[in-house]
C-alpha positions as CSV (number, residue, x, y, z in Angstrom):
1,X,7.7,14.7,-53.7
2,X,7.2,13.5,-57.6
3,X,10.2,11.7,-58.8
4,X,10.8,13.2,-62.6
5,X,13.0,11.6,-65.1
6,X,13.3,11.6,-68.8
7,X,10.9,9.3,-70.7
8,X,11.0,9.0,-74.3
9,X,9.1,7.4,-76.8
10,X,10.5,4.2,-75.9
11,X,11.4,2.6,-72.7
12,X,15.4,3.4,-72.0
13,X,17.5,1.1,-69.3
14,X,19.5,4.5,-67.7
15,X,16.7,6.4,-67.4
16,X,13.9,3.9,-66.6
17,X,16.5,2.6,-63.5
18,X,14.5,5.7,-61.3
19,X,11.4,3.8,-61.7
20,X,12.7,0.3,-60.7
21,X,15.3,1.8,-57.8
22,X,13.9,4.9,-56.2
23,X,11.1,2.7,-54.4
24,X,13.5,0.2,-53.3
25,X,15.8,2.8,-51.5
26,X,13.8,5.0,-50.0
27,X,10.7,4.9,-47.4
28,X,7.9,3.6,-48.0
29,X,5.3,6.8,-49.1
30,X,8.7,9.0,-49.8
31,X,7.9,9.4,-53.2
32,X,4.6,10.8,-54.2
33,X,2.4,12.8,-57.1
34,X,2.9,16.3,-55.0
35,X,4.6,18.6,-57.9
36,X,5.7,21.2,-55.3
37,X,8.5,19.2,-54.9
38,X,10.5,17.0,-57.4
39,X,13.2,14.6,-57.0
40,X,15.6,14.7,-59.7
41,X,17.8,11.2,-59.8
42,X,19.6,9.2,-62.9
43,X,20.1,11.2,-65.9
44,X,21.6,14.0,-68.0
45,X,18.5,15.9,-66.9
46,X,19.8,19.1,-65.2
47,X,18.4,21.5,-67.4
48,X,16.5,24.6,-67.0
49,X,12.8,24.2,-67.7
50,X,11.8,22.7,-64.2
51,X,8.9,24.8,-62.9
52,X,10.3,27.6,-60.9
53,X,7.9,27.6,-58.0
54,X,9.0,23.6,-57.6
55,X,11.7,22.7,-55.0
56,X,14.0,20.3,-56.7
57,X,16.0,17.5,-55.1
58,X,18.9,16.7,-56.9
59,X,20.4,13.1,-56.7
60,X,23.6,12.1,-58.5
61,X,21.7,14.0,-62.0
62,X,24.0,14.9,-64.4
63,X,24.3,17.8,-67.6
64,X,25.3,17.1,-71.1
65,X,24.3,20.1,-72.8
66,X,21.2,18.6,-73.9
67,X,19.6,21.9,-73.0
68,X,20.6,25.2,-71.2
69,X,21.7,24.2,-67.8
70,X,20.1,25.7,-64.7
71,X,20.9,28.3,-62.5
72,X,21.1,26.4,-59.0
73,X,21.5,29.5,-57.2
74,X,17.8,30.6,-58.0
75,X,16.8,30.1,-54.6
76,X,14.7,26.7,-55.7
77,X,17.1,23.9,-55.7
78,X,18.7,21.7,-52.8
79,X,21.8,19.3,-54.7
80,X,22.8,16.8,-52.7
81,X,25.3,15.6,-55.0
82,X,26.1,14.8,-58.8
83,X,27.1,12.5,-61.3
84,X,30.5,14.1,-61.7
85,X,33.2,16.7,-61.2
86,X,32.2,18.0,-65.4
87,X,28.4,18.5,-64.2
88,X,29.6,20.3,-60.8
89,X,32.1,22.5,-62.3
90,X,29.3,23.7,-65.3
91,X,26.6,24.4,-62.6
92,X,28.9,26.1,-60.4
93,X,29.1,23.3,-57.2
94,X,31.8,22.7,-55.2
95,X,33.9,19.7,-56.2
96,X,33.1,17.8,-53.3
97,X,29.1,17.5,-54.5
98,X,30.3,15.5,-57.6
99,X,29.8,12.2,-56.1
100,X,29.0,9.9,-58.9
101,X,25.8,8.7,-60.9
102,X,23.1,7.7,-58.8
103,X,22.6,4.5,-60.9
104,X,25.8,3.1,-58.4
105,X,23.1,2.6,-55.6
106,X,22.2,-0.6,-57.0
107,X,24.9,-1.7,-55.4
108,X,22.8,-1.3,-52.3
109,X,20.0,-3.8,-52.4
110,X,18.8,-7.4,-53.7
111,X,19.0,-7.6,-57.1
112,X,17.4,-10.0,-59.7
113,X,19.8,-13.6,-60.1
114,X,22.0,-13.9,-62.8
115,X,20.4,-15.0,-66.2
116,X,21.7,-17.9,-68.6
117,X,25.9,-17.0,-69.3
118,X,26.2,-15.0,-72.0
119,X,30.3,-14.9,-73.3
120,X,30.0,-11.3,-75.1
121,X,27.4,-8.8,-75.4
122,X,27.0,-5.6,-76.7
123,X,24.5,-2.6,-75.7
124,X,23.9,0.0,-78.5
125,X,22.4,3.5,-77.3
126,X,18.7,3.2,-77.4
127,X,18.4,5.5,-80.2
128,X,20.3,3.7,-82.4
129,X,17.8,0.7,-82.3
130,X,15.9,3.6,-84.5
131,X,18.2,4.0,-86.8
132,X,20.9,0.8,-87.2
133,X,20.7,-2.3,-87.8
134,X,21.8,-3.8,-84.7
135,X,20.5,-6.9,-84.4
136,X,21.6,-8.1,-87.5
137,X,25.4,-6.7,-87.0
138,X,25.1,-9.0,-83.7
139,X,23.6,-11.9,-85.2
140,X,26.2,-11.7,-87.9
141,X,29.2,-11.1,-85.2
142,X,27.7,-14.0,-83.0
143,X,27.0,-11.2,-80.2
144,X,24.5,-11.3,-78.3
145,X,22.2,-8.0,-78.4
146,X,21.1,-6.3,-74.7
147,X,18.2,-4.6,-75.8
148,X,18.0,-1.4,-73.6
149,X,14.2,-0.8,-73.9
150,X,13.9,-4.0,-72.3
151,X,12.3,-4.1,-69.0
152,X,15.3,-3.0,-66.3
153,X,15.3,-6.4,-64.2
154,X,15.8,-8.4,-67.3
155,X,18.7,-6.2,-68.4
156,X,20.1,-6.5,-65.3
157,X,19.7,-10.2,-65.1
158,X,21.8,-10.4,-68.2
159,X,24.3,-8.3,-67.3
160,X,24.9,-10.5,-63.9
161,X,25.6,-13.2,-66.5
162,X,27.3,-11.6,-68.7
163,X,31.5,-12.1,-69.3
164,X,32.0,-9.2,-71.6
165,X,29.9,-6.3,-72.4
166,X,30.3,-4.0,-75.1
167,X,28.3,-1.0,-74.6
168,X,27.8,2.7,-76.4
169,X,24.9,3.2,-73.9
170,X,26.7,4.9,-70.8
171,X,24.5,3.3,-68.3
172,X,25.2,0.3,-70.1
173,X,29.0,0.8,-68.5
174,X,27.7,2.7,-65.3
175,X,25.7,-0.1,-64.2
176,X,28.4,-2.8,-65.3
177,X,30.6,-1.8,-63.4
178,X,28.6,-1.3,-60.5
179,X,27.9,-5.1,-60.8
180,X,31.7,-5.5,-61.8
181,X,30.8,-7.0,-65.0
182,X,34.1,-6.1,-67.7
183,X,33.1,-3.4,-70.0
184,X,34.8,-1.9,-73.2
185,X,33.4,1.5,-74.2
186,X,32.5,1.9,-77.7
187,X,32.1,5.3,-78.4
188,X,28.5,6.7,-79.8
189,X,27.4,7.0,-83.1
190,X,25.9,10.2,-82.0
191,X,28.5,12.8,-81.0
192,X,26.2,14.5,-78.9
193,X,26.1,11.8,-76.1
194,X,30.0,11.5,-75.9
195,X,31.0,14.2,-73.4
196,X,28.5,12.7,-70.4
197,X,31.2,9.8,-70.4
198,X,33.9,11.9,-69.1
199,X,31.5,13.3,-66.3
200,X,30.4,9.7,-64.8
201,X,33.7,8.1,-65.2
202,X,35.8,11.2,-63.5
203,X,34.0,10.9,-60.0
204,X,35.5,7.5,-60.3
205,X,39.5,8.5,-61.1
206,X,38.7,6.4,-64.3
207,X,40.1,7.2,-67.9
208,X,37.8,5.5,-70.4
209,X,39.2,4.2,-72.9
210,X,36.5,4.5,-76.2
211,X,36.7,2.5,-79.2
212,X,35.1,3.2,-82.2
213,X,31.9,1.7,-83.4
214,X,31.2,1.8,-87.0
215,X,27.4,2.6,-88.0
216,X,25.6,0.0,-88.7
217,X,22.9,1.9,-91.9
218,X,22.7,4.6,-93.4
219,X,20.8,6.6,-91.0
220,X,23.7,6.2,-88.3
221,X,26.2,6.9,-90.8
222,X,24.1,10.4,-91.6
223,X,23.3,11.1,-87.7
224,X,27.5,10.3,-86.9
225,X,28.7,12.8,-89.8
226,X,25.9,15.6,-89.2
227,X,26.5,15.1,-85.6
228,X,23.4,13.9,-84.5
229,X,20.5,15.2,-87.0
230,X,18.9,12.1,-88.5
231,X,15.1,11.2,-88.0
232,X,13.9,7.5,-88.4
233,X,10.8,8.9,-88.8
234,X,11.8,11.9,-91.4
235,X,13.2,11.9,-94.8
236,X,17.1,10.1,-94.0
237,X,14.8,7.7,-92.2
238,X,13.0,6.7,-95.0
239,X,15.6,6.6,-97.6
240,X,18.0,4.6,-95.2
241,X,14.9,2.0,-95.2
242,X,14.0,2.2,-98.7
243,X,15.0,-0.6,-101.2
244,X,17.9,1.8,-102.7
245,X,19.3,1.6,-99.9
246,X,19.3,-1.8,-99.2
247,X,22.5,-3.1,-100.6
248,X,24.8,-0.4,-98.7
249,X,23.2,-1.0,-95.7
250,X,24.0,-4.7,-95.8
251,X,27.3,-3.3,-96.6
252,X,27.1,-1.2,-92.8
253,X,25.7,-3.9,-91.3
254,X,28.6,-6.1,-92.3
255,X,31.6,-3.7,-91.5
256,X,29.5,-3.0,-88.2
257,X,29.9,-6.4,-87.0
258,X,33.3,-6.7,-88.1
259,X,33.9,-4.3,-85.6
260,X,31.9,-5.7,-82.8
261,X,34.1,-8.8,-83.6
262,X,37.2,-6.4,-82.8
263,X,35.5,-5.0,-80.1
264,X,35.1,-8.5,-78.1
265,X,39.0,-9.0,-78.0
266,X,40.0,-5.1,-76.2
267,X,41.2,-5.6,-73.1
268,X,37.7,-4.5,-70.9
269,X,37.8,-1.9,-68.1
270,X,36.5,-1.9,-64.5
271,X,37.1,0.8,-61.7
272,X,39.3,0.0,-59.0
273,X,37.2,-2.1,-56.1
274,X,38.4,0.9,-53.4
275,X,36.9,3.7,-55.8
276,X,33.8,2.4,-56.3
277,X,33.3,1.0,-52.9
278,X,34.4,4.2,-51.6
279,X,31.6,6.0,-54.0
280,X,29.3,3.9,-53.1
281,X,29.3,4.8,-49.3
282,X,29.6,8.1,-50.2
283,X,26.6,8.2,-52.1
284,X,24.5,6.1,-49.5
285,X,25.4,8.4,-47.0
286,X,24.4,11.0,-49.1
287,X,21.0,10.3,-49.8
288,X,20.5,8.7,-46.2
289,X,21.2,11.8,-44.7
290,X,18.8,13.2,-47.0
291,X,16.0,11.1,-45.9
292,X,17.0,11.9,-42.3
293,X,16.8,15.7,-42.5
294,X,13.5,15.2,-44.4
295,X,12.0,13.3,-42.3
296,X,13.4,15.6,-39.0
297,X,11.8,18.1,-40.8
298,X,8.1,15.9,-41.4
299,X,8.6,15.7,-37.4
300,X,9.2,19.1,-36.4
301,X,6.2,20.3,-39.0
């Protein structure tokens, strides 16, 4: 069984989480190259363009209307639960499948010490280290920048030391939260990723509350009012890096980490202790009884 997940250009903290967890959680030789059969864990990545002939094992996935979703009752699927009661409802599952995201099971093993204290911290969307200017709105709000494309144990690590986090990466929050670390939500840049929210933080009786986060150049101020066109690589890209633009995007820059500034003084957020506790066994259960009725079946083959 091949555990797929979405990998970019770029390393990415939610997604690259199946990588670091999977292993850790399951047997030993659980997870293999064998393409018949694919486990399908953290991510908006229920879509339908998954080879047909494959069995797929679904496991706290979500959709975000990234792409077409999938019709589940094809014969070729077995979901043992999702990330919420939005992705259930869209693929046609009964509300009790929408468990939570998966990325809550790090809640169920050893995880790296905390790292150095950090006071505030904020996590921008992967993508918009493309296209903002980030590290300079943090430098100038004296925030400390969580670079998600940094290897998962480190990321966590920081988090464990972290007081606040500001985060427009949802995993960012997810996985927060799971190590009850106070989160505000800032809401993305790209409109395209806000819906997902909603999804994650409904299997937890949670109402997030979203701030807004100014763009920080003028490639995320292109990609926030087209609603998420804007290439680093294409022709906004260039411009926003070209020396005409320079001046407004110290201008962005600025106003961005004005807002950051604001940001650090909301009131953060964490789910109740009994709902995530509660989700948590839930979703243990879950995927232990999967690994039973696998292995039941390994026996009786």
């Amino acid at each position: 069984m091949k555990l797929v997940y979405f990998q970019g250009h770029v390393p990415n903290f939610g997604d690259e989480l199946n990588a670091y967890m999977w292993d850790k959680l399951l047997p030993a030789g659980f997870l293999d190259e064998d393409e018949s059969e694919l486990f399908i864990g953290i991510g908006s990545i229920l879509w339908d363009d998954y080879p047909k002939t494959a069995r797929k094992y679904v496991m706290g996935s979500g959709y975000a209307g990234y792409k077409k979703a999938p019709d589940i009752a094809d014969g070729s699927w077995d979901v043992v639960f999702v990330r919420g009661p939005r992705t259930a409802e869209k693929v046609g599952l009964p509300p009790e499948k929408a468990i939570c995201d998966s990325a809550i099971l790090l809640r169920a093993h050893e995880l790296p010490a905390a790292g150095a204290p950090i006071d505030v911290a904020f996590m921008p969307h992967y993508e918009s280290l493309d296209r903002g200017l980030w590290k300079e709105a943090c430098r100038l709000a004296g925030i400390e920048l969580i670079d998600p494309t940094e290897p998962v144990e480190t990321i966590i690590s920081k988090l464990r030391g972290t007081r606040l986090l500001i985060t427009e990466a949802m995993h960012g929050a997810i996985v927060a939260d799971a190590l009850r670390t106070p989160w505000v939500a800032a809401l993305p840049i790209n409109p395209g990723h806000h819906a997902k929210w909603a999804d994650w933080s409904g299997a937890l009786n949670l109402d997030v509350r979203h701030h807004e986060l100014k763009p920080s150049s003028m490639l995320e101020l292109w990609v926030n009012l087209s609603k998420g066109r804007g290439d680093p690589n294409g022709r906004s890209g260039r411009l926003s890096r070209s020396a005409l633009a320079s001046p407004v995007n110290a201008i962005l820059a600025r106003r961005a980490a004005s807002q950051l500034r604001k940001l650090a003084q909301q009131e953060p957020q964490l789910s109740a202790d009994a709902e995530i506790e509660g989700v948590t066994d839930r979703a243990l259960e879950a995927l232990n009884g999967f690994v039973r009725r696998r292995s039941a079946k390994g026996v009786a083959a």
